[in-house]
C-alpha positions as CSV (number, residue, x, y, z in Angstrom):
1,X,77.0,-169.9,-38.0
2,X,74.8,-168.1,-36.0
3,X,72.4,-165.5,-36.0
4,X,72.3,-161.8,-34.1
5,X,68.4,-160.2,-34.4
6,X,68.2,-156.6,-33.9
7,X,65.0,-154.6,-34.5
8,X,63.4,-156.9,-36.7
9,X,66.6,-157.8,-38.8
10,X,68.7,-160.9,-39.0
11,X,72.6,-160.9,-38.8
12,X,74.9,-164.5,-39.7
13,X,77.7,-164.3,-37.6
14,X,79.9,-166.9,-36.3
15,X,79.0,-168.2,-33.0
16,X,82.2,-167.6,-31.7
17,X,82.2,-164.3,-32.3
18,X,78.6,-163.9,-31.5
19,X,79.1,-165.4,-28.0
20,X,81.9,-162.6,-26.9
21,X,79.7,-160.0,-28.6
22,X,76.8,-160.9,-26.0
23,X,79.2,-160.7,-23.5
24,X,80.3,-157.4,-24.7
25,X,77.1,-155.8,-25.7
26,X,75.4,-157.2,-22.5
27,X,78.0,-155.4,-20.5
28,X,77.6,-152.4,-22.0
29,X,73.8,-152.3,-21.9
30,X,74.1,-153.0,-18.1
31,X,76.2,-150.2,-17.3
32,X,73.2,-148.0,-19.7
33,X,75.9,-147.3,-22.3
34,X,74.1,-147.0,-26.3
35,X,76.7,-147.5,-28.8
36,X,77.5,-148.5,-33.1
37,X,78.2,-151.7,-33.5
38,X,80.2,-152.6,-36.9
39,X,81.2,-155.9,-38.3
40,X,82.5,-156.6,-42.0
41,X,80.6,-158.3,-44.2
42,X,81.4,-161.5,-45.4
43,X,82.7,-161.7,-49.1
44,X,80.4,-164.5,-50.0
45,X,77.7,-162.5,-49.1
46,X,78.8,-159.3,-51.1
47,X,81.2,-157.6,-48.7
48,X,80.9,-154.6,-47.5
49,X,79.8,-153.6,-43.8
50,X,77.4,-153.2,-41.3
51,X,76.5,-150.5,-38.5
52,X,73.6,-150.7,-35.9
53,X,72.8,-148.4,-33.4
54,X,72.8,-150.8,-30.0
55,X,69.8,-149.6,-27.3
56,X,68.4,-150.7,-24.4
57,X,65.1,-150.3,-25.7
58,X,65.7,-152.4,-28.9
59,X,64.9,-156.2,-28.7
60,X,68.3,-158.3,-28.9
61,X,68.5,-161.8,-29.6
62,X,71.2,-164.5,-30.2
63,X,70.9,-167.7,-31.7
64,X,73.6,-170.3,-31.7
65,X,73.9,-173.2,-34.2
66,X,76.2,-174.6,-31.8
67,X,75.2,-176.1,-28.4
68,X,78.6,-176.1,-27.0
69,X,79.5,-172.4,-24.7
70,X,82.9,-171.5,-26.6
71,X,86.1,-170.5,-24.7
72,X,85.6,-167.1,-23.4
73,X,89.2,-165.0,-25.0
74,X,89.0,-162.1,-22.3
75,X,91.8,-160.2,-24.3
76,X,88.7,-159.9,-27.4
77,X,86.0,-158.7,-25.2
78,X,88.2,-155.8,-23.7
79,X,89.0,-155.3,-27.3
80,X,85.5,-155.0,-28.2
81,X,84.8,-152.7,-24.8
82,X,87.4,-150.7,-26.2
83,X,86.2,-150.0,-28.9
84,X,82.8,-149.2,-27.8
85,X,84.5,-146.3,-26.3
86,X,85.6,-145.0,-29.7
87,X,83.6,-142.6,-32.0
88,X,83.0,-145.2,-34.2
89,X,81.7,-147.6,-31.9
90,X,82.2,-151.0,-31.6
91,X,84.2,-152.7,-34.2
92,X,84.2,-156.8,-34.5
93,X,88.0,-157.6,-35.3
94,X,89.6,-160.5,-36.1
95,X,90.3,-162.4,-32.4
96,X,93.4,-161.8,-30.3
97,X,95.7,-164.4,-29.3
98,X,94.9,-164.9,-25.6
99,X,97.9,-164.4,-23.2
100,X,96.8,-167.5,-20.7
101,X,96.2,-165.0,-18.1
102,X,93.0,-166.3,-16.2
């Protein structure tokens, strides 16, 4: 489990899905792109969700429990991308089978 730190606040996610949210998040902060972010809330930790508002001048930073890089599913950061695009922002899903396309 790790954690995503945003404006003074500390997220658990999964480092899985933390590692293709950097990727995602980075890419759209390159290209100067603000954006929501939402991901649920886990039910062991009450349920619900979250929404941040993602900026290039807010601090970001990712912490991994794990020291291994996971695979890298392509198919789940376009997803994300996607989403971004969306009025409600980016929206962490549950992770696409990948089609073995490289």
């Amino acid at each position: 489990m790790g954690t995503l730190e945003y404006d003074g606040k500390s997220y658990e996610l999964e480092d899985r899905t933390l590692f293709h949210l950097q990727i995602a998040i980075s890419t759209k902060l390159r290209r100067r792109e603000n954006f929501f972010l939402t991901w649920p809330v886990q039910h062991e930790m009450g349920s619900g969700r979250h929404t941040v508002w993602v900026d290039n001048g807010v601090p970001l930073h990712f912490h991994y429990t794990g020291s291994r890089h996971p695979t890298l599913n392509r198919e789940w950061v376009e997803a994300l991308l996607d989403s971004a695009s969306q009025g409600q922002g980016m929206t962490v899903r549950a992770e696409p089978e990948a089609s073995g396309d490289p």
